[in-house]
N, C-alpha and C positions, 0 to 999 in steps of 0.2 A: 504494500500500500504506500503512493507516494504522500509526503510529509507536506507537497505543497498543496495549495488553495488553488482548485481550478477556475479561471477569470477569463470572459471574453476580452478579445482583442479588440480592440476601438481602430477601423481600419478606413482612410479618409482616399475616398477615389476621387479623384475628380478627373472628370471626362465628358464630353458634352456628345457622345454619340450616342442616342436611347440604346443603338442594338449593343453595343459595347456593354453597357451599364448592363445590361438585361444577361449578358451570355458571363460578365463579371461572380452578376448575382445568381446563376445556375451553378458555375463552378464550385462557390462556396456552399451553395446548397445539397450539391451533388458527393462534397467532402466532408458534411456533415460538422464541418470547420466551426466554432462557438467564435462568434465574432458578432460584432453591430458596424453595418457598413452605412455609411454616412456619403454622401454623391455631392458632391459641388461642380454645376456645371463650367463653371467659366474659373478662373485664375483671381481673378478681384474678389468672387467670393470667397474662395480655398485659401487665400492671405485674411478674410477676414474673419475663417474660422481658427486658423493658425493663431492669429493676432487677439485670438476673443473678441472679436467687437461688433458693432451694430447687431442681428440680429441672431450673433454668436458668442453672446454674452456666457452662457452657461454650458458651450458645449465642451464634450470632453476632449483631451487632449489625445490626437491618434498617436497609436501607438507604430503606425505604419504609415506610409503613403503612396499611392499607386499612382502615379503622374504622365497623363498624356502631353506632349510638350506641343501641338496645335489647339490650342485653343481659343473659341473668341475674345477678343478685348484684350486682358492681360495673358499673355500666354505664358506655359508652363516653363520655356527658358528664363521669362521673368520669376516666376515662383521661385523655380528650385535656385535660381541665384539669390534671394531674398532668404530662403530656408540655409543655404549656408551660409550668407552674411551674418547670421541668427545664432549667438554663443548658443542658446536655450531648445531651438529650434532644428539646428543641423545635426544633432543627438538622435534624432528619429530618422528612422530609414526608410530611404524612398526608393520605388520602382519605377523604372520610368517605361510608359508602353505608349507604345511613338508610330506612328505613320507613316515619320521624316525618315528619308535614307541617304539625306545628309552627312559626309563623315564628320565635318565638323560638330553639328548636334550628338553623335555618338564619342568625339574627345572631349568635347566640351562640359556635358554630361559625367562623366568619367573623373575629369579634372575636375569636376564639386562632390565627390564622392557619392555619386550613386551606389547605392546597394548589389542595381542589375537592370540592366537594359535589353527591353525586352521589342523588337521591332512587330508592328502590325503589317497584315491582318493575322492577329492574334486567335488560334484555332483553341479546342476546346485542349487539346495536347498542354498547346501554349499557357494556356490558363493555370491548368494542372501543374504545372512547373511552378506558378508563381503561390498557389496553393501549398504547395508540400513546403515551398518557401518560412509560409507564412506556419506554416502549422510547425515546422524546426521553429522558429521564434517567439510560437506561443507555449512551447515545450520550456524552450529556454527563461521565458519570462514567469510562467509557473516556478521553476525551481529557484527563482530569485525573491518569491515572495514569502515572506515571514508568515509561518503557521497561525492561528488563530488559537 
Protein backbone atom coordinates (compact mmCIF):
# COMPACT_ATOMS: atom_id res chain seq x y z
CA UNK A 1 0.00 0.00 0.00
CA UNK A 2 1.42 3.23 -1.04
CA UNK A 3 2.08 5.87 1.89
CA UNK A 4 1.09 8.67 -0.55
CA UNK A 5 -2.31 10.75 -0.82
CA UNK A 6 -3.72 10.09 -4.39
CA UNK A 7 -4.45 13.86 -5.80
CA UNK A 8 -5.74 14.80 -9.20
CA UNK A 9 -3.54 16.70 -11.48
CA UNK A 10 -4.63 20.37 -12.36
CA UNK A 11 -3.79 20.16 -16.18
CA UNK A 12 -4.04 23.75 -18.12
CA UNK A 13 -4.41 23.02 -22.11
CA UNK A 14 -4.83 25.65 -23.87
CA UNK A 15 -5.77 25.28 -27.58
CA UNK A 16 -8.24 26.90 -29.47
CA UNK A 17 -9.07 23.90 -31.86
CA UNK A 18 -12.71 22.39 -30.58
CA UNK A 19 -11.51 18.83 -32.36
CA UNK A 20 -8.11 19.17 -30.45
CA UNK A 21 -9.75 19.97 -27.11
CA UNK A 22 -12.32 17.09 -27.67
CA UNK A 23 -9.72 14.18 -28.99
CA UNK A 24 -7.39 15.86 -25.68
CA UNK A 25 -10.21 15.03 -23.43
CA UNK A 26 -10.94 11.33 -24.83
CA UNK A 27 -7.30 10.48 -24.24
CA UNK A 28 -7.49 11.34 -20.62
CA UNK A 29 -10.76 9.61 -20.49
CA UNK A 30 -9.66 6.61 -22.32
CA UNK A 31 -6.54 6.47 -19.58
CA UNK A 32 -8.70 6.75 -16.80
CA UNK A 33 -5.88 9.52 -15.81
CA UNK A 34 -7.48 11.46 -12.23
CA UNK A 35 -6.85 14.87 -13.57
CA UNK A 36 -9.21 18.33 -13.90
CA UNK A 37 -8.49 19.71 -17.38
CA UNK A 38 -9.03 23.36 -17.49
CA UNK A 39 -9.16 24.65 -21.61
CA UNK A 40 -8.00 28.21 -22.30
CA UNK A 41 -8.72 29.10 -25.70
CA UNK A 42 -6.48 31.84 -26.65
CA UNK A 43 -2.82 32.92 -24.87
CA UNK A 44 -4.35 36.21 -23.13
CA UNK A 45 -6.57 34.03 -21.33
CA UNK A 46 -3.93 31.10 -20.26
CA UNK A 47 -1.43 34.36 -18.84
CA UNK A 48 -4.53 35.33 -17.04
CA UNK A 49 -5.13 32.14 -15.56
CA UNK A 50 -1.28 31.66 -14.87
CA UNK A 51 -1.29 35.27 -13.47
CA UNK A 52 -4.74 34.68 -11.32
CA UNK A 53 -6.54 37.60 -12.55
CA UNK A 54 -9.64 38.99 -14.00
CA UNK A 55 -11.89 36.04 -14.05
CA UNK A 56 -9.15 33.60 -12.61
CA UNK A 57 -9.09 34.92 -9.47
CA UNK A 58 -9.51 31.59 -7.65
CA UNK A 59 -8.25 29.11 -10.19
CA UNK A 60 -5.95 26.41 -9.30
CA UNK A 61 -2.48 26.52 -10.01
CA UNK A 62 -1.79 23.77 -13.15
CA UNK A 63 0.33 21.45 -12.31
CA UNK A 64 1.16 20.85 -16.02
CA UNK A 65 0.60 22.66 -19.35
CA UNK A 66 -0.17 21.58 -22.73
CA UNK A 67 0.67 24.41 -25.09
CA UNK A 68 -0.30 24.99 -28.78
CA UNK A 69 2.07 27.65 -29.90
CA UNK A 70 -0.66 29.17 -32.93
CA UNK A 71 -2.84 30.76 -31.27
CA UNK A 72 -5.33 33.71 -31.68
CA UNK A 73 -4.34 37.10 -30.25
CA UNK A 74 -1.49 36.36 -27.87
CA UNK A 75 0.19 33.30 -29.12
CA UNK A 76 1.72 30.51 -27.27
CA UNK A 77 5.44 31.67 -28.31
CA UNK A 78 4.24 34.60 -26.37
CA UNK A 79 3.03 32.53 -23.33
CA UNK A 80 5.61 30.05 -22.90
CA UNK A 81 8.39 33.04 -23.06
CA UNK A 82 6.22 34.86 -20.21
CA UNK A 83 6.12 31.25 -18.31
CA UNK A 84 9.91 31.29 -18.22
CA UNK A 85 10.56 34.96 -17.72
CA UNK A 86 8.33 33.68 -14.51
CA UNK A 87 10.86 32.60 -11.35
CA UNK A 88 7.31 31.12 -9.82
CA UNK A 89 5.95 30.06 -13.16
CA UNK A 90 8.68 28.26 -15.23
CA UNK A 91 8.63 25.56 -12.39
CA UNK A 92 5.62 23.83 -14.12
CA UNK A 93 6.09 21.84 -17.18
CA UNK A 94 4.96 22.59 -20.34
CA UNK A 95 4.01 20.45 -23.54
CA UNK A 96 4.02 22.09 -26.29
CA UNK A 97 1.65 20.47 -29.23
CA UNK A 98 2.31 22.61 -32.25
CA UNK A 99 1.06 22.73 -35.84
CA UNK A 100 4.21 24.93 -36.63
CA UNK A 101 7.05 22.87 -38.42
CA UNK A 102 9.12 25.69 -38.16
CA UNK A 103 12.70 24.80 -36.84
CA UNK A 104 13.12 27.74 -35.38
CA UNK A 105 9.79 27.35 -33.16
CA UNK A 106 11.09 23.69 -32.35
CA UNK A 107 14.86 25.53 -30.98
CA UNK A 108 13.31 28.18 -29.68
CA UNK A 109 10.99 26.07 -27.63
CA UNK A 110 13.75 23.83 -26.47
CA UNK A 111 15.83 26.99 -25.59
CA UNK A 112 12.89 27.92 -22.73
CA UNK A 113 12.97 24.56 -21.53
CA UNK A 114 10.09 22.75 -22.63
CA UNK A 115 9.37 19.43 -21.04
CA UNK A 116 8.41 17.85 -24.85
CA UNK A 117 7.60 18.86 -28.11
CA UNK A 118 5.13 17.29 -29.58
CA UNK A 119 4.35 18.24 -33.44
CA UNK A 120 0.51 18.19 -34.85
CA UNK A 121 -1.79 16.51 -36.20
CA UNK A 122 -1.46 14.84 -33.14
CA UNK A 123 -3.13 11.07 -33.54
CA UNK A 124 -4.72 9.38 -30.78
CA UNK A 125 -0.91 7.23 -30.56
CA UNK A 126 0.23 10.89 -30.10
CA UNK A 127 -1.84 11.69 -27.23
CA UNK A 128 -1.13 8.54 -25.47
CA UNK A 129 2.51 9.47 -25.38
CA UNK A 130 1.72 12.61 -23.68
CA UNK A 131 -0.69 10.69 -21.35
CA UNK A 132 1.75 8.09 -19.97
CA UNK A 133 3.67 11.55 -19.63
CA UNK A 134 1.55 12.87 -17.56
CA UNK A 135 0.52 9.87 -15.60
CA UNK A 136 4.85 9.31 -14.66
CA UNK A 137 4.25 12.90 -13.12
CA UNK A 138 1.30 12.36 -11.38
CA UNK A 139 3.15 9.00 -9.90
CA UNK A 140 6.00 11.30 -9.01
CA UNK A 141 4.00 14.00 -7.44
CA UNK A 142 1.97 11.58 -5.33
CA UNK A 143 5.18 10.31 -3.65
CA UNK A 144 6.10 13.85 -2.98
CA UNK A 145 3.16 14.59 -0.90
CA UNK A 146 3.17 14.22 2.83
CA UNK A 147 0.74 11.53 4.20
CA UNK A 148 -2.28 12.73 6.08
Amino acid sequence: MSSARAVPIEILLVEDDPGDVLITREAFAENKLRNRLTVCTDGAEALRLLRRTGEHTTAARPDIILLDLNLPGVDGRVVLETIHADPDLRRIPVVVLTSSTVEEDFLRSHALQVDDYIPKPVDFAGLMHVVSRIEAFQISVERELPTR
